[in-house]
VEXFINU-885665 format. One line per 3 residues: their letters; for each residue x, y, z of C-alpha. Coordinates in Angstrom, 1 decimal. Layout:
<atoms>
A	X,Y,Z  ... .
</atoms>
This chain:
<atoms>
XXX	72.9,19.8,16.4  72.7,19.6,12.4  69.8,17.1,12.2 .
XXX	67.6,19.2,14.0  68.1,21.7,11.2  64.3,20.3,10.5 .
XXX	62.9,21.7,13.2  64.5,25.3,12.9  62.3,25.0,9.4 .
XXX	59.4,23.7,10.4  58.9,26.8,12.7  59.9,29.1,10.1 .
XXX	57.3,28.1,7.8  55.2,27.7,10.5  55.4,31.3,11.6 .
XXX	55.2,32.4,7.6  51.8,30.3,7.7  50.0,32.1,10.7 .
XXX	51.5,35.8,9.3  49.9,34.7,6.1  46.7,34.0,7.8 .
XXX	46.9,37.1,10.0  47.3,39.4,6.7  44.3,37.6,5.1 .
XXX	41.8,38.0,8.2  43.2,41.7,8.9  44.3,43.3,5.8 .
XXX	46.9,44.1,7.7  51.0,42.5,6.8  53.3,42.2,9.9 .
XXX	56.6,42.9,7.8  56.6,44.5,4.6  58.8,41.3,3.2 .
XXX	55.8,39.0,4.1  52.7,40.6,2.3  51.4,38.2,0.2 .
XXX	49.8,40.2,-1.9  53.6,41.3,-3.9  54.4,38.4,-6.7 .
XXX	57.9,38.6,-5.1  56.8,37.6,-1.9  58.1,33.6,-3.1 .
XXX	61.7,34.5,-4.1  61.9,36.4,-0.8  60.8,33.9,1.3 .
XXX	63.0,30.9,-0.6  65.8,33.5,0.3  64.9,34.0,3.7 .
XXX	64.4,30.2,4.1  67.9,29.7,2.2  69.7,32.6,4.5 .
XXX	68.3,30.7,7.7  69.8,27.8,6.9  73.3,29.0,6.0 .
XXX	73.5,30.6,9.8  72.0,27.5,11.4  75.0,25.8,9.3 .
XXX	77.3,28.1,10.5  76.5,28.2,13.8  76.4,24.5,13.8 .
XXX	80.3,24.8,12.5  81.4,27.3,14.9  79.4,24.9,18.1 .
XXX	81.9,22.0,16.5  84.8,23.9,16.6  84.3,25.0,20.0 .
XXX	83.7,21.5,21.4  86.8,20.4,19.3  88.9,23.2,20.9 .
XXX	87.6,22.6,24.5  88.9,18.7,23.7  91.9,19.8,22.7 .
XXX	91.3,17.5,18.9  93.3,18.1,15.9  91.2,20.2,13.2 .
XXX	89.5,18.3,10.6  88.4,18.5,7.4  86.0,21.7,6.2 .
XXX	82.6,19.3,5.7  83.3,16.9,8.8  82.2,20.3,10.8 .
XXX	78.7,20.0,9.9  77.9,16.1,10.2  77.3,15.3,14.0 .
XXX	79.1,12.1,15.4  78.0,9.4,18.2  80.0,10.1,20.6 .
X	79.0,13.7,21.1 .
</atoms>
């Protein structure tokens, strides 16, 4: 479901947090795109965090077109994909 498009965040920065904390105790970076020690390191994970929510978006779409084709409901407009209604 879209609104839980929160949650799929709050792990990811969650997970970025403890590999951050793991790389400061042990010296030691889990992926080479997470060392914190590169001034890129930011733009990377702003891109990460903006590529992870473009596939939740997507996924969300095609999870709303499915349940529209298994109902047998006309196509709608490209945005209503994305916004979850109550009678789901």
């Amino acid at each position: 479901r879209p609104q839980h498009v929160g949650l799929v965040l709050a792990w990811a920065m969650l997970y970025a947090l403890f590999d951050g904390l793991q790389a400061v105790w042990t010296e030691d970076t889990i992926y080479f795109f997470m060392d914190f020690t590169i001034a890129k390191t930011p733009l990377v994970a702003v891109g990460l965090t903006a590529l992870l929510c473009a596939i939740f978006a997507i996924v969300c779409a095609l999870s709303r077109c499915k349940q529209r084709m298994l109902r047998k409901e006309p196509a709608p407009p490209a945005m209503a994909l994305l916004v979850d209604h109550p009678e789901d």
